[in-house]
C-alpha positions as CSV (number, residue, x, y, z in Angstrom):
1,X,-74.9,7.1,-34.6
2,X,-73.8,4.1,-36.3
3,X,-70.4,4.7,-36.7
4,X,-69.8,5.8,-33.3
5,X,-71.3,2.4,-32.5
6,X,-68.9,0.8,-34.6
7,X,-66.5,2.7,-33.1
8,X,-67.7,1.4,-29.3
9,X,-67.5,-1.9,-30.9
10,X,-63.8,-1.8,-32.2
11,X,-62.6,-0.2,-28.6
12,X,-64.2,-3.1,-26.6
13,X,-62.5,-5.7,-29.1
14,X,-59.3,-3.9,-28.4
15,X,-59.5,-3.5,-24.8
16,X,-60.7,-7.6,-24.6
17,X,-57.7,-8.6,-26.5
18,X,-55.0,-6.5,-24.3
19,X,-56.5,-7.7,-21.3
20,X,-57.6,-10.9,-21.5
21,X,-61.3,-11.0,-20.3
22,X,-64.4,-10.1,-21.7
23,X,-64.2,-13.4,-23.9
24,X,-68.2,-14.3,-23.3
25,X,-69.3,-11.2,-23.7
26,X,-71.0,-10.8,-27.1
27,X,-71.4,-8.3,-29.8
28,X,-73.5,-5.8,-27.8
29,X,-71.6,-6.6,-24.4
30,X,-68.2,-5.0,-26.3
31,X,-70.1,-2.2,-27.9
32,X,-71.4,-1.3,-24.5
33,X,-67.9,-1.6,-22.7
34,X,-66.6,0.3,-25.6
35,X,-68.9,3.4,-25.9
36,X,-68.5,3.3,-21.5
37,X,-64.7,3.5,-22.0
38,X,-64.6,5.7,-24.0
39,X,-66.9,8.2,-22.2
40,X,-64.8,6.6,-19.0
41,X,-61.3,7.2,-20.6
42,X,-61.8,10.4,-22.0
43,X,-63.2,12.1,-19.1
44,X,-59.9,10.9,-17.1
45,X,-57.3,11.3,-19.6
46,X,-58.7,14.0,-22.3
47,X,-58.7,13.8,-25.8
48,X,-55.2,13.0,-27.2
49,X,-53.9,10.8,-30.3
50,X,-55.5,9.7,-33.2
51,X,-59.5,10.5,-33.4
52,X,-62.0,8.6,-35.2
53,X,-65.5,9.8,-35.4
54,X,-64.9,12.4,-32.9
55,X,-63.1,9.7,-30.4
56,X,-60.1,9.6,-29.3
57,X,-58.8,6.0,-29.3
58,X,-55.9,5.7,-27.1
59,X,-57.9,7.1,-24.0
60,X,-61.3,5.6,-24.9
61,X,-59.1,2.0,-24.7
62,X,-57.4,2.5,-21.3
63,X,-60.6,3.6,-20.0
64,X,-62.5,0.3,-21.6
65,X,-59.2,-1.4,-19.7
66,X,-60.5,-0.2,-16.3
67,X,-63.7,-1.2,-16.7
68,X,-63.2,-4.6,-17.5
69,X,-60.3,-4.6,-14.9
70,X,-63.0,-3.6,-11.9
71,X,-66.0,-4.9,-13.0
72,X,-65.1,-7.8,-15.0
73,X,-63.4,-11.7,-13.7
74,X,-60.9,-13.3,-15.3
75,X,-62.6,-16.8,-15.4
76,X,-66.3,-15.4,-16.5
C-alpha cells in the first residue's frame, strides 16, 4: 500500500514536471493524480516498459499527462 502510494507520488512529480502545471498542487494532490494516471494510462495503453511495484511507468505518466491536460489550467 505504501509503496504503490509512493509510486502515485513519483508519477504525479513526473507528469507536473513534463507538463508544466500542477505546481500548487501539494503532496497528496500529486499522489492522487498519480495513482488516477496510472489507473487512467494503463487502461488506455496496457502495461508496457519498466514496472515498479506492479506499475508500469511509461503508461501510468501519459495517462497522469491527460489528466492534468483536461482537468488542470495552466495559470492555477
Amino acid at each position: 500500500m505504501l509503496g504503490s502510494l509512493l509510486v502515485g507520488f513519483i508519477i504525479g512529480l513526473i507528469a507536473a514536471a513534463i507538463s508544466n502545471r500542477g505546481e500548487r498542487m501539494g503532496c497528496f494532490g500529486k499522489t492522487f493524480l498519480g495513482l488516477l494516471g496510472a489507473g487512467l494510462g494503463q487502461f488506455l495503453f496496457g502495461k508496457w516498459g519498466p514496472v515498479l511495484r506492479d506499475t508500469a511507468i511509461i503508461p501510468s505518466i501519459l495517462g497522469a499527462i491527460i489528466l492534468l491536460a483536461i482537468f488542470w489550467r495552466r495559470d492555477s
